[in-house]
C-alpha positions as CSV (number, residue, x, y, z in Angstrom):
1,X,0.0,0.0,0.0
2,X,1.3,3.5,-0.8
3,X,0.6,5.4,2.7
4,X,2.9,8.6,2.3
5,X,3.8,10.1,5.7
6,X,2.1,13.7,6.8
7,X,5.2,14.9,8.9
8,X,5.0,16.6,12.0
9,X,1.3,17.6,13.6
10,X,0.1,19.5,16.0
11,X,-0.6,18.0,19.5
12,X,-4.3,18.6,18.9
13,X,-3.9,16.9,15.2
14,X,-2.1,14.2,16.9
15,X,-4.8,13.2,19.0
16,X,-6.9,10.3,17.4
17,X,-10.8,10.3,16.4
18,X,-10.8,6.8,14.5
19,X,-8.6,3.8,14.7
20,X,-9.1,0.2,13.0
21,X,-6.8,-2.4,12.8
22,X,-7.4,-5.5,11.0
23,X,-10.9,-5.0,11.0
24,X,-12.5,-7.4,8.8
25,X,-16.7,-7.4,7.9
26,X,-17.7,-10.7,5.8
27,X,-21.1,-11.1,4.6
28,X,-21.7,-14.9,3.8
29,X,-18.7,-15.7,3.4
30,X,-18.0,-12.8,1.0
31,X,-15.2,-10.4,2.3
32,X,-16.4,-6.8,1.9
33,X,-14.0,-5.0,4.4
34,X,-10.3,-6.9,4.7
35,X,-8.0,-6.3,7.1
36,X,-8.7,-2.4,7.3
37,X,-6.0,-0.5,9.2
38,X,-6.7,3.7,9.8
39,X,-5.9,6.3,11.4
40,X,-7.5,9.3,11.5
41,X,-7.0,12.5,13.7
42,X,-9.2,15.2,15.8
43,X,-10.1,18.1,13.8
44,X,-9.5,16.3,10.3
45,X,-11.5,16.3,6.9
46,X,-10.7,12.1,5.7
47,X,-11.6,11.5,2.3
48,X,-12.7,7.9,1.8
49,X,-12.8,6.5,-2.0
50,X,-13.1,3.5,-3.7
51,X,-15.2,2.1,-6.7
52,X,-18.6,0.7,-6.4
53,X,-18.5,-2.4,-3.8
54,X,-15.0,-1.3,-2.8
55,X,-15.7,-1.5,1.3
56,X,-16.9,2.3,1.5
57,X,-20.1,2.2,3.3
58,X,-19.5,-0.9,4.6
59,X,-16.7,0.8,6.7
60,X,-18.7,3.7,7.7
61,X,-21.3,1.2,8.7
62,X,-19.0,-0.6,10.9
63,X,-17.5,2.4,12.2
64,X,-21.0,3.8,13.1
65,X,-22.2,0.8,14.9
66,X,-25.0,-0.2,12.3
67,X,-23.1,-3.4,11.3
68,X,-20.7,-5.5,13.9
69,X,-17.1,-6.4,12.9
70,X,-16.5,-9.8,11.9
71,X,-12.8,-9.8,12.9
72,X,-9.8,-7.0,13.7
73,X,-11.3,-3.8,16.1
74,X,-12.3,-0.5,15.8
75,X,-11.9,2.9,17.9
76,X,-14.4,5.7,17.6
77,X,-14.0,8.6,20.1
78,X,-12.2,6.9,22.9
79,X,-14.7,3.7,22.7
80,X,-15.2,0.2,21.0
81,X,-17.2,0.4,18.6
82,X,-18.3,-3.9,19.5
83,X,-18.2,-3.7,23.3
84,X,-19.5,0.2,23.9
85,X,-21.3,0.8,20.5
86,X,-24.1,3.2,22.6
87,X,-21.0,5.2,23.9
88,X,-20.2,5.8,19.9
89,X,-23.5,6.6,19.2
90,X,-23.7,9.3,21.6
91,X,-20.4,10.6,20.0
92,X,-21.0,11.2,16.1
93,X,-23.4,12.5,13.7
94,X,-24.1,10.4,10.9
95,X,-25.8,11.0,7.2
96,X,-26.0,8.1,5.1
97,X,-26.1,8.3,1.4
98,X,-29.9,7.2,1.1
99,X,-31.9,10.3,2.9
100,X,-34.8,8.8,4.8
101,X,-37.3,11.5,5.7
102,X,-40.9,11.0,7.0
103,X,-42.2,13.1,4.3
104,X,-45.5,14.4,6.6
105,X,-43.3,15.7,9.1
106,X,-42.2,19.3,8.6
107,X,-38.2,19.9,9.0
108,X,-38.9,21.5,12.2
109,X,-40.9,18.4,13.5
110,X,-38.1,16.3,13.1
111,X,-34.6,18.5,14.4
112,X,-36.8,18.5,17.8
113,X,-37.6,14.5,17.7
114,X,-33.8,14.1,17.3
115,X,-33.5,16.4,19.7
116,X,-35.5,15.0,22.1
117,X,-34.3,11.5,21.1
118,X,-30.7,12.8,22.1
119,X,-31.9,13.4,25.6
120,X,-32.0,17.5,25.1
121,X,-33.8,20.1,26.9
122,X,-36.2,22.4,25.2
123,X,-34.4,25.0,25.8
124,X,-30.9,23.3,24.6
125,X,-33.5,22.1,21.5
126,X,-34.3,25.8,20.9
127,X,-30.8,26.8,21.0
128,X,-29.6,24.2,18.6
129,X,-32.5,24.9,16.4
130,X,-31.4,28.1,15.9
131,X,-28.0,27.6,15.1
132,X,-29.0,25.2,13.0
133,X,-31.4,26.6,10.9
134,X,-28.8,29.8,9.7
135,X,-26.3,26.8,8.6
136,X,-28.6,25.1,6.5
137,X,-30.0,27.9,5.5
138,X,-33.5,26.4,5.2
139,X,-35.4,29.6,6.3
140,X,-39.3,29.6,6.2
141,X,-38.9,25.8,4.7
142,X,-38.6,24.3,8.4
143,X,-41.8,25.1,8.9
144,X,-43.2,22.8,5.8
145,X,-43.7,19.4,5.3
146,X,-40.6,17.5,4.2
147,X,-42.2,16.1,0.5
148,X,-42.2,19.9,-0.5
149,X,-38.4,20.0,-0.4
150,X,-35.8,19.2,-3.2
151,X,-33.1,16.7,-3.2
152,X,-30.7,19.6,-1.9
153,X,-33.0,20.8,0.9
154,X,-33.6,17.1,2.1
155,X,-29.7,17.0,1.8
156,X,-29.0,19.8,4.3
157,X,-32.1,18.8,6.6
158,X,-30.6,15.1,7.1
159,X,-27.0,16.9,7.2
160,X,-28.8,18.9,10.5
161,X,-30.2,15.8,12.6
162,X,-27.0,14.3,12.4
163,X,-25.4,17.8,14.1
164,X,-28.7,18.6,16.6
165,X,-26.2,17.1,19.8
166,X,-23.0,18.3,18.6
167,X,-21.2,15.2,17.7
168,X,-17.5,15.0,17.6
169,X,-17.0,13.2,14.9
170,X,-19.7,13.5,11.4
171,X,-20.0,10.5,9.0
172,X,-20.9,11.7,5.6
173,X,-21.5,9.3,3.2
174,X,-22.0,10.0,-0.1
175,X,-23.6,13.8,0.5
176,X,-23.6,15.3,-2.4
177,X,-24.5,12.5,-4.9
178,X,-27.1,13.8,-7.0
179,X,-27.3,17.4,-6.2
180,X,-27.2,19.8,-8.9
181,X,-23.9,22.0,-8.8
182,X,-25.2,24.7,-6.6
183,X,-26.7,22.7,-3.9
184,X,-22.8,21.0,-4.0
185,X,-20.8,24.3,-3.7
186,X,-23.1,24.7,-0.4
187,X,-22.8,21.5,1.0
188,X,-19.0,22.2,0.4
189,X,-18.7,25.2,2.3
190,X,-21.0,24.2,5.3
191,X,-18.5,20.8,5.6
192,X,-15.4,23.6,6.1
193,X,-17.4,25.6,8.1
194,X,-18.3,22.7,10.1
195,X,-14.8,21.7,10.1
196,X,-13.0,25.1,10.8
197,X,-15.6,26.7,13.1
198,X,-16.0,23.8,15.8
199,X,-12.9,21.7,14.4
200,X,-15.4,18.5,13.7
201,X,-14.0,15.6,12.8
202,X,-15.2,14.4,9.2
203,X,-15.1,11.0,7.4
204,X,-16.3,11.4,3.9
205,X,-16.7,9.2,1.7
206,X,-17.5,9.9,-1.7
207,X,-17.4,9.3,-5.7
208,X,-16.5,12.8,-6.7
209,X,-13.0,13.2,-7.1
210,X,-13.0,17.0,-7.3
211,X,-14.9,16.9,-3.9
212,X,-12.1,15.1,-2.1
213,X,-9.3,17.1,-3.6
214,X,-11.2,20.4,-2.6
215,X,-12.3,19.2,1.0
216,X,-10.0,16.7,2.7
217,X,-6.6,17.1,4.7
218,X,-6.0,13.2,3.5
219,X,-7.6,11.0,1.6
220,X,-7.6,6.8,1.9
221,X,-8.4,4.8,-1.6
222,X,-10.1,1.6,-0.7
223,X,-10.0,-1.3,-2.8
224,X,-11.0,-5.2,-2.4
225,X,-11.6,-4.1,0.9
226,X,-8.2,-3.2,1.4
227,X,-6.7,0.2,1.8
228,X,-4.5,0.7,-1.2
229,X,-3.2,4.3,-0.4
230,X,-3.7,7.3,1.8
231,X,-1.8,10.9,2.2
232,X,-2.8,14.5,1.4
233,X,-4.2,15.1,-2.3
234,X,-1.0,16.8,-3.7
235,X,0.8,13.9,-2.1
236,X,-0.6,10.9,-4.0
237,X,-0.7,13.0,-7.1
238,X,2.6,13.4,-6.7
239,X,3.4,9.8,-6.0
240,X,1.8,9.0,-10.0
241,X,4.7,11.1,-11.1
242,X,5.3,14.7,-12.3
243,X,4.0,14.6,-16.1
244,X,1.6,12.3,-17.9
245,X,1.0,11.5,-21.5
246,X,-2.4,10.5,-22.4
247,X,-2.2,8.8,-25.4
248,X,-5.6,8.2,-27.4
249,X,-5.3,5.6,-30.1
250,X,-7.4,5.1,-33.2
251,X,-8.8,1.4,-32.5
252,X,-9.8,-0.7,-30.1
253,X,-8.4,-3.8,-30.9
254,X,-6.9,-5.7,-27.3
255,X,-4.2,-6.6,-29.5
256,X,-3.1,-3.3,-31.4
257,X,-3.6,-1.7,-28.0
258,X,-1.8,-4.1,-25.3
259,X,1.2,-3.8,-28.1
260,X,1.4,-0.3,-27.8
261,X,1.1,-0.1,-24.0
262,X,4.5,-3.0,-24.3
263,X,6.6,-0.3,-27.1
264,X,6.0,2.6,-24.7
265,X,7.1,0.9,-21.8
266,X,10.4,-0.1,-22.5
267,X,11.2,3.2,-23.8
268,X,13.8,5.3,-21.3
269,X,12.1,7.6,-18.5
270,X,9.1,5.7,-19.1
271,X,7.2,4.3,-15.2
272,X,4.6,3.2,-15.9
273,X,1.7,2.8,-18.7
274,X,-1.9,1.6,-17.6
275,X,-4.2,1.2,-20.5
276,X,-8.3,1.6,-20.9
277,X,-10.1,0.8,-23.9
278,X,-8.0,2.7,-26.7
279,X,-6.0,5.3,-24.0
280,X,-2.8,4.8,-23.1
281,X,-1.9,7.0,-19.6
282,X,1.7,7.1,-19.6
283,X,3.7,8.3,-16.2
284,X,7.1,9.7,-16.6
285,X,9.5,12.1,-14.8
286,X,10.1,14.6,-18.0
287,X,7.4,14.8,-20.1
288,X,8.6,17.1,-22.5
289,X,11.3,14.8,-23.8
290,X,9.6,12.1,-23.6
291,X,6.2,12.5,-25.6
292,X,8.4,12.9,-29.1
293,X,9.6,8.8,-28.5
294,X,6.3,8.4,-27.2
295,X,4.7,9.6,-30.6
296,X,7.3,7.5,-32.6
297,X,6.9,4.3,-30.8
298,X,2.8,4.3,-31.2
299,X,3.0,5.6,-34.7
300,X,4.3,2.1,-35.6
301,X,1.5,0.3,-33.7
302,X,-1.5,2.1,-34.4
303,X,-2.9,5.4,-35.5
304,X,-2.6,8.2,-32.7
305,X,-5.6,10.2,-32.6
306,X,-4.6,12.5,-29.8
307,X,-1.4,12.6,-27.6
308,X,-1.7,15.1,-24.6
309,X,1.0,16.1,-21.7
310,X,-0.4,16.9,-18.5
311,X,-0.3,16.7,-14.6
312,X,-1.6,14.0,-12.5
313,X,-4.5,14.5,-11.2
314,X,-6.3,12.2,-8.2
315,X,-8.3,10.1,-11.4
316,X,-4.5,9.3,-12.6
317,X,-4.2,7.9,-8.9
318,X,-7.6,6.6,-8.6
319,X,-6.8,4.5,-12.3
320,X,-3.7,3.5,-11.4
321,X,-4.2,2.2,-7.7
322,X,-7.5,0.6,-8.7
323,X,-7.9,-0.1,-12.5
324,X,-10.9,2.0,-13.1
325,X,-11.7,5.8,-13.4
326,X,-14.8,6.8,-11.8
327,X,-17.9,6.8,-13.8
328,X,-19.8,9.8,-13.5
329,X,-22.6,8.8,-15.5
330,X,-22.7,5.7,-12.8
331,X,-22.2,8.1,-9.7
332,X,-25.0,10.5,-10.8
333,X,-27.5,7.6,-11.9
């Protein structure tokens, strides 16, 4: 696993908000989560990705108590999460990636259930209602039933019962999946906000790699269940290498392309070349003197339709640690 090291922290930094090691979750003899080691620290944003049946919610499920490990252990604010899940529970704020909202209830209706759920006060229930209400920004819509609201509103609504006691530590799974860009830029800012204001702890998982690159301190790439890389975003982008060359080929053929991806290897300041469909990503340390060999080499496999030098960005990583970009058609469906 490529785990790059964060150097020095602060003491508060140091402290630790989520620890596994080893943990394990099988489901019929399937193995979704696989000897998961993490380590994630008080006041952090952590970035969780992975492709689609990677271990992602299955983590956070395990994590929040709503599924039991099958093997290894788990930390979550100071306590087990298998022998003192109801001291975890008391802890953290979770919103899962499937909203659901009793649609007859109003938004008010329901921040003073969890409230009151939460063992609250009215008048600690007022309070938090208040500040609540100016970070969601909700308004007048509180007092209206919940089937009136859009996707983004329900969003931020859900994204307020899991806050109503204050949690240490948020679980986010998924938040923005299917909001339209401006109901994403605010989710965005109310996570720093959340994060910078009352230095909340926040585990987010998601599918949008723009999301993690603007909003985590570290990220973690799960794959197989296994946790295949973790450091800050520059960091891993800089562990792909300093240029790429994407490579675009005229055909499709396995053959035509798995001989191209075999010339461009072996040629000198070459890494690494990881090939999808009819594009070639190729990983070297000088791009500029390296896309003219680059050019020659495929021009004797196959036609070159484009050939493009660039930086890495966290896709190049994501390809390259797991074998897939991330579908955004998929994500948004």
């Amino acid at each position: 696993m490529i785990r790059i090291p964060t150097g020095a922290r602060s003491a508060e930094r140091d402290q630790t908000a989520i620890s596994a090691q080893g943990l394990v979750r099988s489901f019929d003899g399937s193995v979704a989560v696989d000897q998961l080691d993490l380590e994630i620290h008080r006041g952090e944003i952590y970035g969780f990705l992975g492709p689609n049946g990677a271990g992602k919610s299955t983590t956070v499920r395990v994590l929040c108590t709503l599924l039991s490990p099958s093997g290894g252990r788990a930390v979550v604010a100071g306590y087990d999460v298998a022998t003192h899940p109801e001291q975890v529970r008391l802890r953290i704020g979770v919103a899962l990636q499937d909203v659901a909202l009793d649609p007859k209830q109003t938004g008010m209706d329901l921040l003073r259930l969890q409230g009151r759920l939460y063992g609250l006060s009215r008048r600690e229930i007022a309070e938090r209602l208040g500040e609540l209400g100016r970070l969601i920004d909700l308004g007048d819509a509180l007092e209206r039933p919940i089937r009136t609201y859009s996707g983004g509103m329900k969003r931020r609504l859900d994204l307020a019962t899991a806050l109503v006691h204050q949690p240490e530590i948020l679980f986010l799974d998924e938040p923005t999946t299917g909001l339209d860009p401006v109901s994403r830029a605010r989710m965005w800012e109310e996570v720093n906000r959340l994060n910078q204001e009352l230095h909340m702890t926040i585990f987010l998982t998601t599918q949008y790699l723009e999301e993690a690159d603007e909003l985590a301190h570290r990220i973690g790439i799960i794959n197989d269940g296994r946790l295949v890389a973790e450091g800050t975003p520059d960091e891993l982008k800089h562990a792909v290498g300093n240029d790429l060359i994407v490579a675009r080929l005229a055909t499709t053929g396995e053959t035509a392309v798995e001989a191209a991806r075999l010339r461009v290897e072996a040629i000198p300041g070459v890494h690494g070349v990881t090939a999808r469909d009819e594009e070639l990503v190729i990983t070297t340390e000088d791009g500029a003197s390296t896309i003219g060999a680059v050019a020659v080499a495929l021009d004797k496999i196959a036609p070159v339709r484009s050939l493009t030098l660039r930086t890495p960005t966290l896709d190049d990583v994501f390809l390259q640690l797991t074998g897939n970009h991330i579908d955004l058609e998929e994500v948004a469906s």
